[in-house]
Each structure stands twice: as C-alpha cells, then as structure tokens.
N, C-alpha and C positions, 0 to 999 in steps of 0.2 A: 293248209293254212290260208286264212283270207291275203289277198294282195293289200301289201302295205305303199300307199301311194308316198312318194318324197316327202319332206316338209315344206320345200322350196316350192313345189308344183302346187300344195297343196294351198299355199300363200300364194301364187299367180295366181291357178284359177281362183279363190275366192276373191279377190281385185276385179277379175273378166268377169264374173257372176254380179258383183256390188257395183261395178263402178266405180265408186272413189270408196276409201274406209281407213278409217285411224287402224293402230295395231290391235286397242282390244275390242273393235267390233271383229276385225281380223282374225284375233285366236276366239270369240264366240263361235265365229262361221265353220273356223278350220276343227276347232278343239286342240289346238294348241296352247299350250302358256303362250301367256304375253312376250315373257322374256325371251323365247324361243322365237316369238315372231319378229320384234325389232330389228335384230342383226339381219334378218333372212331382208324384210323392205330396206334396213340402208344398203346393203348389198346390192339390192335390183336396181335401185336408184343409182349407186356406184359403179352399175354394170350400164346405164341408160335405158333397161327394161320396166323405169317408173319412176313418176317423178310425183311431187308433192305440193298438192295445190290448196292455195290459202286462199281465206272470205269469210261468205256467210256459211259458205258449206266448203269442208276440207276436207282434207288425207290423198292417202295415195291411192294413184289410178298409173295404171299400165299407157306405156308407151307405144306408140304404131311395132317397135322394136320388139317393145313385151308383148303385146298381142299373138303377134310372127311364133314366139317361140313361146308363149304357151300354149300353141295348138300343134307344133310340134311333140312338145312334151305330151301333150295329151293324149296323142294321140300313140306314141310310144307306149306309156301309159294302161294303156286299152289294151292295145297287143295284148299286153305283160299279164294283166290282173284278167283276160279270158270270161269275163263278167256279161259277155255281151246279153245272152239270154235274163240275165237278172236284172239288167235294164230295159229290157225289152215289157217285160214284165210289169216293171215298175212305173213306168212310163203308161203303160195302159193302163193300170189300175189308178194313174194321176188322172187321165182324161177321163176315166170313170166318174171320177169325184170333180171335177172341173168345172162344171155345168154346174152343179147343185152347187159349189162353193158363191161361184160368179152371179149365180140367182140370189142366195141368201145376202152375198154383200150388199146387190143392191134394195131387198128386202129391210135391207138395215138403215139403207138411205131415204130411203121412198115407202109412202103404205099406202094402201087406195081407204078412199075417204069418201062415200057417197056415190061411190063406183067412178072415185079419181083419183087418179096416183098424186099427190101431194109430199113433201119435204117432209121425213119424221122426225116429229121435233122433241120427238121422247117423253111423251109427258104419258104416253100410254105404258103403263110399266109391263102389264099382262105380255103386250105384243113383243116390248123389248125382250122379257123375257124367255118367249118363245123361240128368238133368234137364238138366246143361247144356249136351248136344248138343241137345236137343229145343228150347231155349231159342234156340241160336246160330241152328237151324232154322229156326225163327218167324222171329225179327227178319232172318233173311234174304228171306223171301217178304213182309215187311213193310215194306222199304226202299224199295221200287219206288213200291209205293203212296205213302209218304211224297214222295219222290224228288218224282212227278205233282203232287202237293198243294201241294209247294212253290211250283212253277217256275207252280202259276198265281196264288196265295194265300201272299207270303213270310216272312208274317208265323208263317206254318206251319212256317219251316225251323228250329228251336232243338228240336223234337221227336227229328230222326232221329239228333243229337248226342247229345241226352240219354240218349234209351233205347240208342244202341251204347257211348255210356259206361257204362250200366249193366248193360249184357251181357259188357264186356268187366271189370268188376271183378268179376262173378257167374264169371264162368269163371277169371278168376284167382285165387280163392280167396275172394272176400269174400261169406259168404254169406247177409250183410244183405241185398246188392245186390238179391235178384232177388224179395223181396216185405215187407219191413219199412216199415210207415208211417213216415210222415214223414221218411225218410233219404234220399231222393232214390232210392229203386229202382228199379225196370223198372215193378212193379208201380204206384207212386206216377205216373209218369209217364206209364205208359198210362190209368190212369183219367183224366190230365187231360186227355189227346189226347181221351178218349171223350168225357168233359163239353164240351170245345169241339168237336167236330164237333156236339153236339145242339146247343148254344149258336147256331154258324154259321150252322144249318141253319135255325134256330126250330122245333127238335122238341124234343117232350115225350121221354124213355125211355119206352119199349115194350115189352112183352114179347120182341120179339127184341134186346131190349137189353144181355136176363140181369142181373145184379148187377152 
C-alpha cells in the first residue's frame, strides 16, 4: 500500500511549500476538503505553529515554531513512506524539463524582433501560439513523471491536477495561466512542485537548480 502522509503534515507542509494560504488554496494544494482543513490551521494556530496574517495578501503562514516541527514531521515522514528512490527520480526528471520550462516562460515574455529581444506584446498570435504547443509538450513528458510520484508518495497527486488545469486554461485563451504570480498558473504551481521535491528530499537548491 502507498504511504498515506497525516492530514496535519500534509496542511504544514503545504503552508512551508505556499508561504502564506487561505484554507481553500490549502485543500487545492493538499486535496483535502476545505472543511477538513479549517480545524486542522485553527489548531496550529492554537498550538503557535501559525498564525494568520491580514492586508493586501493573507492567510496563514507557519511560525519559526511551525517551521521547527514541520521538518521534524517530515522527515519522520520520509522514514515511514521509504519513497526515497521515487523521489530521486522524480526530481530528475523535474530538472529534465526545468530548463526548457524557464526558457519557454521567458519566450513568452520576450521575442526577438530584427535580431532583438523586445517585450511580447502579443499581437503576433502564430508566436503566442506556438508557446502553447511547446507548453502542451512539457506537461506531456511531465505527467509520467508526476503519475510515478504519485502512486508511491500520494500526497504528491494535487500536482498533476493543478498544472493540467493550468495548461488547459493557457491554451484556451487565458493568458495569465501560464506564468502570472499568484493566480494559480503553470508557472506558480511548478515552483511549488520544485520547493517540495527540495523540501522531501532535505536539499538545499543547487546550482542545477536554476531560478
């Protein structure tokens, strides 16, 4: 049977993965209901492993206390679920696709124009939408790998959701989708896949880390 991570652990780390997050970006990330995750952040909050920060940008984000003891947990965790090969794995076949992702995004920002990189201001539809066959591309040679991760680590499966959801509103026109902070894009949700594989792993970012 795959290793079934806590629901508790699974709401700390996605907090240490987001940074700050309401409950139902929270059950997005984890795949948990909503209603299961509420009690779990008042709790941590009631425990001082997070507190709840208001503004322009909110929710809850881990305490120097929560941090402590979600890498505790984590790494309990790890022990337990004996997954390490299936991260190992998965993790290379992320920096596989890393480089081509990090090139297309700024292919998306930038086009050369007379043999100069200028601002794409989108008016060239062809180009744009050559990014989103190059995109569909990725996230295809990218499922596989997820797919593995899951079935041995399932705490891992809200990933492949995410990011075909968001390949699938980038090619249907929305062109936040595929690298705008904090909208839940391709790009948003691949850095988080990145942070938690370093996370899983207890790696530092490396040079073949890139940005």
């Amino acid at each position: 049977m795959p290793h079934a991570t806590a629901p508790a652990l699974r709401v700390l780390h996605a907090l240490r993965v987001k940074g700050f997050a309401e409950p139902p970006a929270i059950a997005e990330a984890t795949g948990l209901a909503e209603g299961e995750v509420e009690p779990i952040v008042n709790t941590l909050g009631a425990d001082g492993l997070a507190t709840h920060r208001d503004g322009r940008i909110c929710g809850w984000t881990l305490s120097a206390e929560g941090k402590t003891e979600h890498l505790r947990l984590l790494a309990e965790d790890r022990d337990a679920a004996g997954a390490d090969a299936a991260l190992e794995l998965a993790y290379k076949g992320f920096l596989d696709a890393n480089e081509a992702f990090k090139a297309l995004c700024t292919d998306w920002q930038l086009r050369t124009v007379g043999g100069e990189q200028v601002m794409n201001d989108h008016t060239d539809a062809a180009y744009d939408a050559a990014i989103a066959v190059r995109l569909d591309s990725l996230h295809t040679g990218i499922a596989p790998v997820l797919d593995d991760l899951a079935a041995a680590l399932p705490r891992f499966e809200p990933y492949a959701r995410r990011l075909s959801s968001a390949a699938e509103r980038f090619s249907g026109g929305e062109p936040h989708a595929l690298a705008r902070p904090l909208s839940n894009s391709y790009h948003d949700v691949w850095m988080e896949l990145h942070q938690d594989l370093l996370l899983s792993l207890g790696r530092e970012r490396g040079a073949s880390d890139g940005d």
